[in-house]
MDTraj code that builds the backbone (N, CA, C; nanometers):
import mdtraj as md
import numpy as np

residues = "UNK UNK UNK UNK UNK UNK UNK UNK UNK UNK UNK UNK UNK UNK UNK UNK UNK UNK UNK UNK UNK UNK UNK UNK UNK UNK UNK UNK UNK UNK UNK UNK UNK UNK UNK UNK UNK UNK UNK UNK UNK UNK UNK UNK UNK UNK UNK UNK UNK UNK UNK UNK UNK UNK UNK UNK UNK UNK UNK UNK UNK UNK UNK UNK".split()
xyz = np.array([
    [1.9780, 6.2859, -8.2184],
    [2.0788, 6.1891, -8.2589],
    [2.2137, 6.2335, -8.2028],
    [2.2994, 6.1154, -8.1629],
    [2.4321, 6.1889, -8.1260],
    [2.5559, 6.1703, -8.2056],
    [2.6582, 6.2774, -8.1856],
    [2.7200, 6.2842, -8.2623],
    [2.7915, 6.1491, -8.3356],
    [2.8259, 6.0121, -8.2123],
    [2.8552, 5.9678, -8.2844],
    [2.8150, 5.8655, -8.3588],
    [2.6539, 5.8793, -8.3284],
    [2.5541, 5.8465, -8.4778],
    [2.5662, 5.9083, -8.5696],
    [2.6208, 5.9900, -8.6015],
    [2.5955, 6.0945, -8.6735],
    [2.7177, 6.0843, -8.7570],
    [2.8409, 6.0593, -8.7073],
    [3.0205, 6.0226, -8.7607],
    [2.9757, 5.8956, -8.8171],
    [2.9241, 5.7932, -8.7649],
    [2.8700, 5.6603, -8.7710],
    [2.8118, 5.6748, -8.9497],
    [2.6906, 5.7785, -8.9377],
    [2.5913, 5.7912, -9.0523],
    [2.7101, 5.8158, -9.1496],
    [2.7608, 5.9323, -9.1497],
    [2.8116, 5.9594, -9.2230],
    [2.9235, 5.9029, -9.2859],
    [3.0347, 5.8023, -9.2066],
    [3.1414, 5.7176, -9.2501],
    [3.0423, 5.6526, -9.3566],
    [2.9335, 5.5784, -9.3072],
    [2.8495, 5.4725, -9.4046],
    [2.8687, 5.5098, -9.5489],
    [2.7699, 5.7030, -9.5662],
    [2.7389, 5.7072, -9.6286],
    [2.8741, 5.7290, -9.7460],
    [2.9273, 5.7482, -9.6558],
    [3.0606, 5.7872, -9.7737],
    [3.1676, 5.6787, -9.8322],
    [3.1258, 5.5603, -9.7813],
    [3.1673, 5.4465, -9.8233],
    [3.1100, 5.4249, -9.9388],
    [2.9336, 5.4057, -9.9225],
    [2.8298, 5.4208, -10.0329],
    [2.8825, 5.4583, -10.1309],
    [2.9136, 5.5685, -10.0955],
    [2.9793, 5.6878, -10.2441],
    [3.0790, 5.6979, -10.3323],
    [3.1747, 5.6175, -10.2313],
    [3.3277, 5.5709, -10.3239],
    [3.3209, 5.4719, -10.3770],
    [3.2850, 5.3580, -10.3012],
    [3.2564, 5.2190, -10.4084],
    [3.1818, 5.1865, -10.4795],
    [3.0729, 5.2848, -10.4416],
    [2.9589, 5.2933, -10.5777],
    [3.0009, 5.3556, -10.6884],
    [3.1294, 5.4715, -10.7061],
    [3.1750, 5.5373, -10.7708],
    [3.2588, 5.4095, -10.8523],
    [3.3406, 5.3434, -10.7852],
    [3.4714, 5.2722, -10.8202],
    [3.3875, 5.1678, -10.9044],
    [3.2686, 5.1344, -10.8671],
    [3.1988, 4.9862, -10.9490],
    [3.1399, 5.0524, -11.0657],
    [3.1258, 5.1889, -11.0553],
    [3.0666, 5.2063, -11.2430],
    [3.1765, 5.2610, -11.3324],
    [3.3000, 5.3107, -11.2292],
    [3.3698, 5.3265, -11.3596],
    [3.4453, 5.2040, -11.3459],
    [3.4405, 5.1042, -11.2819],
    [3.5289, 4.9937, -11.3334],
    [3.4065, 4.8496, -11.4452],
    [3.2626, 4.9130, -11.4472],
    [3.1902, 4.8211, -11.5284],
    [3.2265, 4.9459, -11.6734],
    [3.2503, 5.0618, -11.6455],
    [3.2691, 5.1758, -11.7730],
    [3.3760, 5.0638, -11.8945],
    [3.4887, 5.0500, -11.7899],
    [3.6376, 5.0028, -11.8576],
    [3.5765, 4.9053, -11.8924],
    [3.4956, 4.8037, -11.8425],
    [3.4909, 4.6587, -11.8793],
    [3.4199, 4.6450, -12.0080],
    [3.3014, 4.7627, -12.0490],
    [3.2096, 4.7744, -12.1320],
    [3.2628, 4.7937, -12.2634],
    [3.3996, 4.8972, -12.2215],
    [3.4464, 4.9122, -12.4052],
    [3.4327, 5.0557, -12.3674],
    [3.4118, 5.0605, -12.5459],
    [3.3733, 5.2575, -12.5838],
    [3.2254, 5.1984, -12.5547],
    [3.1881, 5.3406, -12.4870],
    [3.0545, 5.3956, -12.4193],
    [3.0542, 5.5364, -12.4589],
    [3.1423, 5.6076, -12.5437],
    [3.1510, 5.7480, -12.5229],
    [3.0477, 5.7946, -12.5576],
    [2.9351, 5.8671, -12.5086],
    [2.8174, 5.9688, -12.5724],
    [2.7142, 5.8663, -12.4675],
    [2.7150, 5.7662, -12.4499],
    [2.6571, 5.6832, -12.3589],
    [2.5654, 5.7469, -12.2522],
    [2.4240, 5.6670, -12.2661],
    [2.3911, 5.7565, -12.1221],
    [2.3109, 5.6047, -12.0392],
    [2.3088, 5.5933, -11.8822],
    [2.2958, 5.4509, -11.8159],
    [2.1650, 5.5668, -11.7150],
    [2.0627, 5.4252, -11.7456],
    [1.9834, 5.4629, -11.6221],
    [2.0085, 5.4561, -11.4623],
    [2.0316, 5.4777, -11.3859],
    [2.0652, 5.4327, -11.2499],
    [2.0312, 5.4147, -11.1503],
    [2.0320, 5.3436, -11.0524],
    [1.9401, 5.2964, -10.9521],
    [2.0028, 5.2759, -10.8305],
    [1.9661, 5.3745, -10.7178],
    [2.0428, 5.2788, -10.5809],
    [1.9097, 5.2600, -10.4830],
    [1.9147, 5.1405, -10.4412],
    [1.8342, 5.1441, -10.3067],
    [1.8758, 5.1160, -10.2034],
    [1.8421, 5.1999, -10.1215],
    [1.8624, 5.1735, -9.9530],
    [1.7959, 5.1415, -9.8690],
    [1.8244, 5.0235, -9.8069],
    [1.7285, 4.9304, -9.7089],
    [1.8110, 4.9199, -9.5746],
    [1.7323, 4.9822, -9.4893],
    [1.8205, 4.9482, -9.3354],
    [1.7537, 4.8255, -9.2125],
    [1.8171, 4.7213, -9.2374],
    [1.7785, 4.6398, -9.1315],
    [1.7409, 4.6870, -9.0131],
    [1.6139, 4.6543, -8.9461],
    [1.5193, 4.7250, -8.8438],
    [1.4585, 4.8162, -8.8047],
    [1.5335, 4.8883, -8.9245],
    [1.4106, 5.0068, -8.9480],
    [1.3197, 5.0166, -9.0794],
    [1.2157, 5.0538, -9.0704],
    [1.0958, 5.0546, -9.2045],
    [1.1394, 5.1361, -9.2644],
    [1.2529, 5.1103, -9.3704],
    [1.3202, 5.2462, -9.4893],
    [1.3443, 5.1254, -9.6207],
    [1.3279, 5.2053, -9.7317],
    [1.3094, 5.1441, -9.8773],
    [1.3241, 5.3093, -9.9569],
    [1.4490, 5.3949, -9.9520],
    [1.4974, 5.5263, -10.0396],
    [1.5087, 5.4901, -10.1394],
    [1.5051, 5.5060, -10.2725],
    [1.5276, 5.5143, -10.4122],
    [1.5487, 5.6393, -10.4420],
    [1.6916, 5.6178, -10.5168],
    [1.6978, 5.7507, -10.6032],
    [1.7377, 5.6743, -10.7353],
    [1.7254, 5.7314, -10.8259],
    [1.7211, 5.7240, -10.9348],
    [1.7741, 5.8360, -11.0245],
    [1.8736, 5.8114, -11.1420],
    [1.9103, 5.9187, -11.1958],
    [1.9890, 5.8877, -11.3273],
    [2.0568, 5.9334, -11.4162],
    [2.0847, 5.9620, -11.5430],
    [2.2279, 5.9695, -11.5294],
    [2.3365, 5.8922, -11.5801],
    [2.4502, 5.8597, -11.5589],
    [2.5188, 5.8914, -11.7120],
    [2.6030, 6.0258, -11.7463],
    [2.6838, 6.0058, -11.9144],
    [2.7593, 6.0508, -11.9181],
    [2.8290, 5.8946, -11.9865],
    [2.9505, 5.8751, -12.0802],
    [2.9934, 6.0135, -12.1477],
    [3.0393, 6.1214, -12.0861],
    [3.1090, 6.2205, -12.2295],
    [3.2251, 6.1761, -12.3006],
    [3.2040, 6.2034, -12.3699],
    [3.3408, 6.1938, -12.4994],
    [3.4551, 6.2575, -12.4723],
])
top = md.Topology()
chain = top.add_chain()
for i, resn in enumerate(residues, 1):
    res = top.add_residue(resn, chain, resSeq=i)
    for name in ("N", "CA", "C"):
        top.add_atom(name, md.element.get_by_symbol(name[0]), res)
traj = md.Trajectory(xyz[None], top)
């Protein structure tokens, strides 16, 4: 792969990461008190033209 597939990959993924960040704590605010709260979570990643379907899955909590 070359590097700037690779700057490419990585800008993506880090987009992923901030606005995925910014959309749960801005559904957090919208929800109310959640404190002690715990959210199941789900991202999937699907890349047009290539055969990919990633799931991660994980455990998201509200501390007090």
């Amino acid at each position: 792969m070359s590097e700037d597939f690779n700057m490419s990959m990585r800008k993506f993924l880090k987009q992923v990461g901030v606005t995925s960040q910014q959309a749960i704590e801005d559904a957090l605010r919208n929800a109310g008190d959640t404190s002690g709260s715990k959210f199941e979570a789900k991202m999937v990643l699907t890349v047009k033209g290539l055969d990919i379907e990633h799931v991660v899955t994980g455990t998201i909590e509200e501390m007090s």
